[in-house]
C-alpha positions as CSV (number, residue, x, y, z in Angstrom):
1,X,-6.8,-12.7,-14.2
2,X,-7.4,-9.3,-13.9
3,X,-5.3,-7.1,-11.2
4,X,-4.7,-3.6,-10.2
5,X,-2.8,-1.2,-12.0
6,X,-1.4,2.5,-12.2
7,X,-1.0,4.3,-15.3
8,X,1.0,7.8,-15.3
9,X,1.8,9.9,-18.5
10,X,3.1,13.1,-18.9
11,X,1.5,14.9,-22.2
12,X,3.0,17.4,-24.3
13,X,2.5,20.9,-22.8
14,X,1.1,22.4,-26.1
15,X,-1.9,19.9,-26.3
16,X,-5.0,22.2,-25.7
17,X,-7.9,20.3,-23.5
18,X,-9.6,18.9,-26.6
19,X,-6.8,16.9,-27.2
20,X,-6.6,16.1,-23.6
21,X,-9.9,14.3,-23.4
22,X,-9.6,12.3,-27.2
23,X,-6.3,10.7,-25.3
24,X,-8.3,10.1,-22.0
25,X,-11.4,8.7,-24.1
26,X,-8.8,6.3,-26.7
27,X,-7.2,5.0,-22.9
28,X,-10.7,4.1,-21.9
29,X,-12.0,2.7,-24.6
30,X,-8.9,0.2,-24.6
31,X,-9.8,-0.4,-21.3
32,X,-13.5,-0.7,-22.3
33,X,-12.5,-2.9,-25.3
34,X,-10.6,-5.6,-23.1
35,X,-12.9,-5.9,-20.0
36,X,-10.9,-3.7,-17.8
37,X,-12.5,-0.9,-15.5
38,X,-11.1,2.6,-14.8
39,X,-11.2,3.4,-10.7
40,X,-9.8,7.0,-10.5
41,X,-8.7,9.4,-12.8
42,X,-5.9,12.1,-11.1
43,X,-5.2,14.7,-13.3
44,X,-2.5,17.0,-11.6
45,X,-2.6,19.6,-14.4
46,X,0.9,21.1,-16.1
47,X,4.1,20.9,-13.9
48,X,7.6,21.3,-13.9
49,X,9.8,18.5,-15.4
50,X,13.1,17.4,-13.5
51,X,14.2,17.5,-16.6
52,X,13.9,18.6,-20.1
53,X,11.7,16.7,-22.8
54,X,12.0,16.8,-26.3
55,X,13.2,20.3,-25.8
56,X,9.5,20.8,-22.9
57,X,10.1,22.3,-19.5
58,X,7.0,21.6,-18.5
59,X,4.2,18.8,-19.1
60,X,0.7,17.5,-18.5
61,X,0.5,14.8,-15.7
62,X,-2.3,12.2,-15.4
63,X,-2.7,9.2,-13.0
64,X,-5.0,6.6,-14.1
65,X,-5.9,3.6,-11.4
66,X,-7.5,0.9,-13.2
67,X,-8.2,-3.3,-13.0
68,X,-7.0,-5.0,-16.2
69,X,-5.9,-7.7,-18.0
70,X,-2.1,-8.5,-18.6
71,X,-2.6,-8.3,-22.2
72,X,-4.7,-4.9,-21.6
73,X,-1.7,-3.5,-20.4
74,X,0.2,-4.6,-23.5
75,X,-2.6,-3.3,-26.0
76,X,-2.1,0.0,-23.9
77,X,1.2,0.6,-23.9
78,X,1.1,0.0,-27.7
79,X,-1.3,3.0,-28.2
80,X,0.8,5.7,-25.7
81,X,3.6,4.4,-27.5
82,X,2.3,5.4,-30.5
83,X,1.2,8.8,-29.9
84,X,2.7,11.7,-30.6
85,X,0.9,14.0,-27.5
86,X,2.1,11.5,-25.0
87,X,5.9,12.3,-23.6
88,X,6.7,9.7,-21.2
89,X,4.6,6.6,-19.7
90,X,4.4,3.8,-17.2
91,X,2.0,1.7,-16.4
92,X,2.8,-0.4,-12.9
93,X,1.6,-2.7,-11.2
94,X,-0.5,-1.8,-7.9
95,X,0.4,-3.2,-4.2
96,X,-1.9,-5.6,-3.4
97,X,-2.2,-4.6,0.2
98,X,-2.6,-1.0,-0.6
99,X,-5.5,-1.6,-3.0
100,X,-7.3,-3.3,-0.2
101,X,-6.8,-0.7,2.5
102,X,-7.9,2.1,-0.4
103,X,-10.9,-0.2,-1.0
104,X,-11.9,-0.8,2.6
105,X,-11.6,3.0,3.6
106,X,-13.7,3.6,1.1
107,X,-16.5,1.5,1.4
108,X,-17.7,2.5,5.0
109,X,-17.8,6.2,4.0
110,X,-19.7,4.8,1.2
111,X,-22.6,2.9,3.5
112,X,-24.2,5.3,5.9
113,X,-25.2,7.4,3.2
114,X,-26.3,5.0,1.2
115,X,-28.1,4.2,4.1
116,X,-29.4,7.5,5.0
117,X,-30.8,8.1,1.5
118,X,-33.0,5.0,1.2
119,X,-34.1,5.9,4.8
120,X,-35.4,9.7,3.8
121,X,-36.1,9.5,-0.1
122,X,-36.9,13.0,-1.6
C-alpha cells in the first residue's frame, strides 16, 4: 500500500552543490528502485541551526514529498543513515486530509490551461 510521505534532512554545510545533487539523485533512485514517486522537492538552502551539530552552526535543508512503500521508507532511511553529508533526518508520514486538499487545489489550476493549450496549439 503505498501512502504519502515527508522527508526532511539537514546536510552538512561544507557539501558543495555537486554533492548536493549525488544525495538528491541516490534518494530518487531508491524511490525509483521501490515503485515510489517523488511529488515536490523544497530545497530551503543553508540556515541557522537551533542548535549546534557535530560542531555546524548552520546546515543545508531539503523537503522531499513523496508516495512510497513502507519498506521504501525503511530502504531510505538505511541510506541517509549511512551517509556521512547527511546531519539529521526524518521521514514522516503525511496527513491524509492535507494531501487531498494539496491535490485538489492543484488540479483546477492545472485544467484551464490544459484546456486553453489544446484549444490554440502553436
Amino acid at each position: 500500500m503505498r501512502r504519502d510521505y515527508e522527508l526532511g534532512f539537514i546536510l552538512n554545510p561544507e557539501v558543495n552543490e555537486e554533492q548536493t545533487r549525488a544525495i538528491l539523485e541516490r534518494v530518487e533512485q531508491v524511490v525509483a528502485n521501490h515503485d515510489g514517486q517523488i511529488v515536490r522537492i523544497n530545497q530551503w538552502g543553508r540556515r541557522r541551526l537551533g542548535y549546534p551539530i557535530e560542531h555546524h552552526r548552520d546546515g543545508f535543508y531539503v523537503f522531499i514529498d513523496m508516495i512510497l512503500t513502507p519498506e521504501t521508507v525503511i530502504e531510505l532511511d538505511r541510506t541517509l543513515k549511512v551517509s556521512e553529508e547527511v546531519l539529521r533526518h526524518l521521514i514522516k508520514r503525511r496527513d491524509p486530509k492535507t494531501v487531498q486538499k494539496e491535490r485538489e487545489a492543484r488540479s483546477p489550476l492545472a485544467c484551464p490551461l490544459r484546456k486553453s493549450k489544446m484549444s490554440h496549439p502553436q
